[in-house]
N, C-alpha and C positions, 0 to 999 in steps of 0.2 A: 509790461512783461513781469513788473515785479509784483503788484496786483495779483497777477495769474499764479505766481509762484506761491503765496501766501493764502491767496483761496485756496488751491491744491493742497496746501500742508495743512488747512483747515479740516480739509474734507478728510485726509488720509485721519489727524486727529481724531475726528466724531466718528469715523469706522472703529477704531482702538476702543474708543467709550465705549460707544454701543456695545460692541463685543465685550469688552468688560464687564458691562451693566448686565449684559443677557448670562455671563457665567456665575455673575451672583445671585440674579434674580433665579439663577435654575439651584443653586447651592441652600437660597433661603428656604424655597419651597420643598427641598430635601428635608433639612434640618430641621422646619417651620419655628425658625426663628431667623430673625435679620442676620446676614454675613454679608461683610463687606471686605472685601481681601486688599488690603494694602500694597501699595504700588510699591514697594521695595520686596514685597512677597512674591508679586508679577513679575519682578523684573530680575531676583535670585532665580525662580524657576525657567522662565528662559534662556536669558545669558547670566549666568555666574561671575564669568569670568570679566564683561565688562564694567558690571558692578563694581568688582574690587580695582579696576582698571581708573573707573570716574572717580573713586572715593580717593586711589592714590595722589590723582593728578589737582584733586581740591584741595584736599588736604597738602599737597607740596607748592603750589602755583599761588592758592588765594589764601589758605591758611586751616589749620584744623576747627577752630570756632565757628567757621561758616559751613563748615558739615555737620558739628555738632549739632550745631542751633538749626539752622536755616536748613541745608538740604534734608536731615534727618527728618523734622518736622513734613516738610511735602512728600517724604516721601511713605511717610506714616497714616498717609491720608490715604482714603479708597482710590484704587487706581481709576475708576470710570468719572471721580470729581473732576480729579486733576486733569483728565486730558479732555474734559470736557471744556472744562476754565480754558484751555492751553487752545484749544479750536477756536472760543468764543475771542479768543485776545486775536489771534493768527484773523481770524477773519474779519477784527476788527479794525486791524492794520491795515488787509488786499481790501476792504468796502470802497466801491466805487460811489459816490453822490450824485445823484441824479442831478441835472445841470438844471435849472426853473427856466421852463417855456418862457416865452414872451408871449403874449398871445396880447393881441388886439382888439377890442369890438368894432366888430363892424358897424358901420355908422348906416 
């Protein structure tokens, strides 16, 4: 069950990429030069409000330096990296292993 739950939030992940990737890749070939729109740009223009919502709750729960440092940085990074990384781990969590046949020869 849990497996399943993590391949799905993989998948919803690499939807977000993708989409990501295809609004840059349409923005580069506007511009014809590389744009890559950082994930805290993505993420002001949609919700605002949860933005200042997670920066308050880091900054009072875990500490201000780990927003500075650490989330600021990932979030500084192109949004279609990052949630591509963030599918690749999720799916790497739900990956089922193929169990190794027994196989016999027949004699």
């Amino acid at each position: 069950m849990f497996r399943f739950l993590f391949r799905l939030a993989a998948m919803v992940s690499l939807s977000v990429a993708v989409i990501m990737a295809v609004l840059d890749a349409t923005r580069t070939v506007a511009a014809s030069q590389l744009i890559t729109t950082p994930l805290k740009t993505s993420w002001n223009a949609v919700s605002p409000q949860t933005l200042g919502t997670a920066e308050m709750f880091v900054r009072d729960k875990i500490g201000p330096l780990v927003w500075d440092v650490g989330v600021n940085f990932i979030l500084s990074l192109p949004g279609f990296a990052v949630f591509a990384c963030l599918a690749l781990l999720l799916y790497a969590i739900g990956y089922r292993r193929e169990r190794p046949a027994i196989r016999y020869a027949a004699g």
